[in-house]
C-alpha positions in Angstrom: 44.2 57.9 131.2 41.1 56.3 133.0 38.5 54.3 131.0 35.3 56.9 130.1 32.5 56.8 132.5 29.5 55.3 131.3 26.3 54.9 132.8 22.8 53.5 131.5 19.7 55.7 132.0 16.0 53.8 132.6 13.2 54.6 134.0 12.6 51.4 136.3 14.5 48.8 138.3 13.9 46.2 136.2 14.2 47.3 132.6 17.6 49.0 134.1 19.1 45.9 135.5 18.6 44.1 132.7 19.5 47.0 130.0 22.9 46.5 132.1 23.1 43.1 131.9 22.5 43.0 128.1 25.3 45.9 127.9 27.6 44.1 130.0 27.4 40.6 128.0 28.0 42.7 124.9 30.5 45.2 125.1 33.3 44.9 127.3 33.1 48.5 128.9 31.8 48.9 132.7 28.2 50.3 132.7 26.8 51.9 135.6 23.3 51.6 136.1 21.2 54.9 136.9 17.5 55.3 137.3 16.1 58.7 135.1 14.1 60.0 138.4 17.9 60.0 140.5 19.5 61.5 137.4 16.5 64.3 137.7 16.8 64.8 141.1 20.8 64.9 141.4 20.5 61.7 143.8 22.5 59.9 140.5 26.0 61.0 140.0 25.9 61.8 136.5 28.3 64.6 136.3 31.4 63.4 135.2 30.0 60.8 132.7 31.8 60.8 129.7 29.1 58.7 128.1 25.3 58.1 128.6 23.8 55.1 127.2 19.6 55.1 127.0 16.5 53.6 125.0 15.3 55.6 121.8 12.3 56.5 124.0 14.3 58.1 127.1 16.5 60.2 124.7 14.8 63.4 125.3 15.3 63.1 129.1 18.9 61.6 128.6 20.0 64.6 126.4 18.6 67.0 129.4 20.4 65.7 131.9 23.5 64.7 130.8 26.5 66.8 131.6 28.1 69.1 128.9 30.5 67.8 126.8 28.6 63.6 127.5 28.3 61.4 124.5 24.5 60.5 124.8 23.8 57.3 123.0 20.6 56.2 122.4 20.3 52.5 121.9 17.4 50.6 120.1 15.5 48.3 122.7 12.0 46.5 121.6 9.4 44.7 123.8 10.9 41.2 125.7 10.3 38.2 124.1 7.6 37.7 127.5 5.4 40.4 126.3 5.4 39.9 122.8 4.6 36.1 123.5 1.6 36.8 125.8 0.0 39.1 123.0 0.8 37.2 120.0 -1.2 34.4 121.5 -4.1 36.3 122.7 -7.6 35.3 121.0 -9.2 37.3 118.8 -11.7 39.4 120.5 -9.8 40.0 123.6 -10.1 43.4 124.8 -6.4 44.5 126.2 -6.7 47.4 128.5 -3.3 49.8 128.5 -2.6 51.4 132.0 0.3 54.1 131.5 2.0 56.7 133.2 1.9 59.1 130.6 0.6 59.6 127.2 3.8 58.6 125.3 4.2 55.3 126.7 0.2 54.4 126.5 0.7 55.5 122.8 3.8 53.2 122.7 2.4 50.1 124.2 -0.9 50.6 122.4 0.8 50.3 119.0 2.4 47.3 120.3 -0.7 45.6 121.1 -2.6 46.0 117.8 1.0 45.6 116.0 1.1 41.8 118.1 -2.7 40.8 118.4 -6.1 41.2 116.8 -7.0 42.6 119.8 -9.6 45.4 120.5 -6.9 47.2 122.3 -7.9 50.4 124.9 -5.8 52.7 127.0 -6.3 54.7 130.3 -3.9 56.9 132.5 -3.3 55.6 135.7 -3.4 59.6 137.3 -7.5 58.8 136.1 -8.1 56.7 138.9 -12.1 56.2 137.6 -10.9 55.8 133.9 -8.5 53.4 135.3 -11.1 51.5 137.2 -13.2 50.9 134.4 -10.3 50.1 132.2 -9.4 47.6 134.7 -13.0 46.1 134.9 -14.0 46.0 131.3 -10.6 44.7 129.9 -9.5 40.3 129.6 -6.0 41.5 129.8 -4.2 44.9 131.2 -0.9 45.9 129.5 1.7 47.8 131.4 5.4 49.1 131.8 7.1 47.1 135.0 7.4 51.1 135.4 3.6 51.1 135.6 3.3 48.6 137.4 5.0 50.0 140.3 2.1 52.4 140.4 -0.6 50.3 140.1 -2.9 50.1 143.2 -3.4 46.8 144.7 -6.9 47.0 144.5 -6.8 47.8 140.6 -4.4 44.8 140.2 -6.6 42.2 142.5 -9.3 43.0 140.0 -7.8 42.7 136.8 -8.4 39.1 135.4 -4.6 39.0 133.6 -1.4 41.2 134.0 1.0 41.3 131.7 3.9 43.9 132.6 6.2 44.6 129.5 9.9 44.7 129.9 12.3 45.9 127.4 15.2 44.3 125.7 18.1 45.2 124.0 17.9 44.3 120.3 20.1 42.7 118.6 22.5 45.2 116.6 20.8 47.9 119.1 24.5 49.3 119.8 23.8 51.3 116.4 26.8 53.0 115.3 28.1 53.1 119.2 31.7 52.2 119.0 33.2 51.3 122.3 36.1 54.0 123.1 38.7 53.9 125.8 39.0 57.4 125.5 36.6 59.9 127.2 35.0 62.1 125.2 36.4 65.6 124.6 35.2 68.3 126.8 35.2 71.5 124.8 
């Protein structure tokens, strides 16, 4: 009987690549890498997965589009060690400007900021292109997804005095209860 399918959902290039990578070193199952937006938009083959792996904060979307009868998996991935670095050593009274796509993920990286920094921490939506603006121009430091990023407009990025794009990583023990099978999972 073949191996089970499985294949990684993210949202961006990088974050996937590297979700894979971690997945790869740590399990010794063959994980195929799938952004969400192909998934969504039947560009991804997803339809004979047995199992999807994807971050807590993708579960939603990875429930939705997996095929019936798919083990969806959500693994447990925080902040890279990059990110969290660059706001632990931020100065008290810097003002850290979040730039998101939506208002999940400005919520998310919010709480990260005032959970790593004294920070006075602020947050705009990048569809708010004059909220944006003056986020951009008021801030010392603008915090975004490598997601995000992808979005930003140059001219919004040539003005802001620091960057710094958070990537995710794979904790360690993030596998949860996963438990790597050779067998596919039952279809009903």
């Amino acid at each position: 009987q073949p191996a089970p399918r499985t294949v990684f959902l993210g949202c961006n290039p990088v974050d996937l690549q590297r979700g894979v990578d971690e997945l790869r070193r740590q399990t010794s199952v063959k994980v195929e890498p799938m952004l969400l937006e192909d998934a969504a938009h039947g560009s991804g083959e997803l339809r004979d997965a047995n199992v999807v792996l994807t971050p807590y904060f993708h579960l939603a979307e990875a429930r939705e589009l997996a095929p019936e009868g798919a083990q969806v998996v959500p693994l447990n991935f925080v902040a890279s060690e990059e990110a969290m670095r660059a706001l632990v050593e931020l100065p008290a009274g810097t003002l850290v400007g979040v730039l998101a796509l939506d208002a999940r993920s400005r919520r998310r990286l919010e709480a990260l900021a005032q959970q790593c920094s004294s920070a006075t921490v602020l947050g705009a939506l990048l569809d708010d292109p004059e909220a944006a603006a003056r986020l951009v121009e008021a801030a010392d430091v603008v915090l975004v997804t490598y997601s995000a990023s992808a979005h930003l407009p140059g001219h919004l990025a040539a003005r802001a005095r620091r960057v710094v794009r958070v990537g995710w990583a794979l904790e360690p023990g993030g596998l949860g209860g996963w438990r790597v099978s050779a067998d596919p999972a039952p279809h009903p």
